[in-house]
C-alpha positions in Angstrom: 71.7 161.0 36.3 74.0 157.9 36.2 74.8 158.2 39.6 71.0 157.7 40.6 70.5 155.2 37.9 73.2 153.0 39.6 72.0 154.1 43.3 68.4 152.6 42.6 70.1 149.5 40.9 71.9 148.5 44.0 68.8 149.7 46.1 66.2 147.4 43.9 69.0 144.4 44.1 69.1 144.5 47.9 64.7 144.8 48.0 65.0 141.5 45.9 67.3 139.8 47.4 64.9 140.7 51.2 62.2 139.0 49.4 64.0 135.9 48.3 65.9 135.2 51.8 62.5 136.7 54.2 61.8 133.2 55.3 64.8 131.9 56.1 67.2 133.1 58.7 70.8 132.8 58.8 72.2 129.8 61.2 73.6 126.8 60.8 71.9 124.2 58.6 71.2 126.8 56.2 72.5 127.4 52.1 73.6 130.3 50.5 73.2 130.2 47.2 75.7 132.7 45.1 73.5 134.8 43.1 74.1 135.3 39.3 75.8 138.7 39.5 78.4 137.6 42.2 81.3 137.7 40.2 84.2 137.2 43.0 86.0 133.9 41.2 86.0 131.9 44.9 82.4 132.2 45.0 80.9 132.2 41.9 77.9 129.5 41.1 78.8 128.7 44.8 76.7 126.6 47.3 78.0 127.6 50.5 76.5 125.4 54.0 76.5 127.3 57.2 78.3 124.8 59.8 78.6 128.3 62.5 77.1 130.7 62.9 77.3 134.0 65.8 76.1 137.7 65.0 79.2 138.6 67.8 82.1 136.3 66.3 81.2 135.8 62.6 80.3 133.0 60.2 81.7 129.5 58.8 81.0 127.7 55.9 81.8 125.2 53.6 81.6 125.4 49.5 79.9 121.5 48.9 79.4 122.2 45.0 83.3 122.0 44.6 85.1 118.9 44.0 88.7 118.6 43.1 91.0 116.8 41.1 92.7 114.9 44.2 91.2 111.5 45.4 90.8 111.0 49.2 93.4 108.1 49.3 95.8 110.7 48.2 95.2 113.4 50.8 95.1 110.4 53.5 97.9 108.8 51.8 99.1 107.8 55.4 95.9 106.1 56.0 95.5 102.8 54.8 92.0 102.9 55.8 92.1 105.8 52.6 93.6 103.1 50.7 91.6 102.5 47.2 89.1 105.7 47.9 88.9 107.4 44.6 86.0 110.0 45.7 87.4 113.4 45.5 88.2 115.4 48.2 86.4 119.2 48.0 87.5 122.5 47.8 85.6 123.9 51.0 86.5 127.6 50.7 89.4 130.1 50.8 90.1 129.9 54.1 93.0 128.3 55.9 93.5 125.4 52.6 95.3 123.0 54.6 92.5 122.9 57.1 90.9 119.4 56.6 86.9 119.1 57.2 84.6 116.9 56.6 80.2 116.2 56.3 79.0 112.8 57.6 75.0 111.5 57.1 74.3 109.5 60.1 71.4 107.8 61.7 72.9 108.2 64.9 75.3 111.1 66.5 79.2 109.8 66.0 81.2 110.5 68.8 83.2 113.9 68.6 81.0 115.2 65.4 78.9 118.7 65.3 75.0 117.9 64.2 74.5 120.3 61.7 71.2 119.9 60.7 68.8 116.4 60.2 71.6 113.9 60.1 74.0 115.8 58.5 76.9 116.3 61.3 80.6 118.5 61.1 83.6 115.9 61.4 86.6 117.9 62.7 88.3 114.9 64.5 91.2 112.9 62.3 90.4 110.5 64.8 86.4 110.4 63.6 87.5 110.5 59.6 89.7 107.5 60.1 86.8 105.8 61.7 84.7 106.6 59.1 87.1 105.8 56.0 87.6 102.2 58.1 84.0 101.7 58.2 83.9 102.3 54.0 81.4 104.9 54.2 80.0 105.3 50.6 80.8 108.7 49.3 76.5 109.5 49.2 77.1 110.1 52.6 80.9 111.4 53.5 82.5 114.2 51.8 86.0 115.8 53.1 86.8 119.0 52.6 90.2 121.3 52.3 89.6 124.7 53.3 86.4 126.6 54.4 84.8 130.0 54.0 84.7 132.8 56.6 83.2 136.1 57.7 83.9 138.3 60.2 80.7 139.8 62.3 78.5 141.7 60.0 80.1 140.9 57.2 78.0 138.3 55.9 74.8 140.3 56.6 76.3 143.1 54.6 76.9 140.7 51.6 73.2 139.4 52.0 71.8 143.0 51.7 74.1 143.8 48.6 73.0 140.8 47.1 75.8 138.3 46.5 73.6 135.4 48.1 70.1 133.9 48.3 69.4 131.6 51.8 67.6 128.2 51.3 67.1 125.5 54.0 69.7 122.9 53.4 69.5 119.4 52.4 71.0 115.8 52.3 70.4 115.6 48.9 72.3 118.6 47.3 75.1 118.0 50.5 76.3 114.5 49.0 74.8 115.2 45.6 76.8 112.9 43.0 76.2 115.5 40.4 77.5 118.6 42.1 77.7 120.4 39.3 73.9 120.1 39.0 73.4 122.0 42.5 74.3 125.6 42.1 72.1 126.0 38.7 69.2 124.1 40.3 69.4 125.9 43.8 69.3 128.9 42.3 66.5 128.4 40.3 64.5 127.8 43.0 65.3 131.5 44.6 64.4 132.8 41.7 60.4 131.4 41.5 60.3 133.5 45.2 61.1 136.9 43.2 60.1 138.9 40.4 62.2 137.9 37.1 63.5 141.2 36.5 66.8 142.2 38.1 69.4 144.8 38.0 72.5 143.2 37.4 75.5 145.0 39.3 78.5 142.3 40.1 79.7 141.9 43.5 82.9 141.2 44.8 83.5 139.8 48.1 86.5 139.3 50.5 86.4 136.6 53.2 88.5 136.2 56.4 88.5 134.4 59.3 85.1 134.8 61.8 86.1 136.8 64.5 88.8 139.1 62.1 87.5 142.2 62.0 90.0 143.9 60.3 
């Protein structure tokens, strides 16, 4: 009997969690929003933006609701266009920590950057970041980030249909939101007007790699 109870559990979590993401399809621009019962410490009360996205070669993220301890002029200490920047930089993810990122709002398509969605583009070039920091972009619309989250192909989808994560559009606002704290609690409130309010709760645990890793 509690084998059934616990089958139809996980079978009405992943019914809920169709509902929640049916409008909204997995590619880049697009949130996932860690649902209540994912318990996996990494991505708990986690706002994750897609920056890739390939159903063949896997998925690439970064967490934007997680700042650090560690100002920016102290990552770019070697920078004195870093010089005086007390925004912090963010914890993007799990994945490859030393790996530097960053998200740039821009009218106009810098050189070298990835448009993401609207005017929200992928800085990869340290070239592009010291450009930036030179030009004193406020922190409302730069963010650098340490790490990122990955998934190999299918793996993402399979953590969708267990549950772990509700998909939103993404937005400016929450991207360079000077509350981030504030994002994952209201983000996730809005997935759950699109759903009934009763839900099993079975907590998830997730493991992330690099896209492309199958193994």
């Amino acid at each position: 009997m509690r084998r059934w109870l616990t089958v139809l559990a996980v079978l009405a979590s992943a019914a809920i969690a169709a509902l929640a993401q049916s409008d909204t399809d997995l590619a880049p621009g697009v949130f996932l929003v860690a649902s209540r019962n994912l318990s996996d410490p990494n991505f708990a009360e986690t706002v994750v933006l897609i920056v890739h996205y390939d159903e063949d070669n896997g998925s690439m993220g970064l967490i934007i609701n997680r700042p650090t301890d560690v100002p920016l002029s102290r990552v770019f200490r070697d920078l004195k266009e870093a010089k005086g920047r007390t925004d912090p930089v963010y914890n993007g993810g799990p994945v490859e920590q030393g790996a530097l990122l960053a998200l740039l709002k821009s009218s106009t398509k810098p050189a070298a950057a990835e448009k993401i969605f609207g005017d929200v583009y992928l800085v990869m070039s340290r070239d592009l970041v010291t450009k930036t920091l030179a030009d004193k972009v406020d922190p409302s619309a730069f963010h650098a980030y340490l790490g990122y989250t990955g998934w190999a192909a299918g793996q993402l989808e399979h953590e969708l249909a267990l549950g772990g994560w509700q998909i939103l559009p993404a937005d400016a606002a929450s991207v360079f939101h000077a509350e981030p704290d504030s994002v994952w609690p209201r983000l996730i409130r809005r997935t759950e007007t699109r759903v009934a309010r009763w839900r099993p709760f079975t907590p998830i645990l997730l493991s992330h790699k690099k896209p492309g890793n199958a193994n």
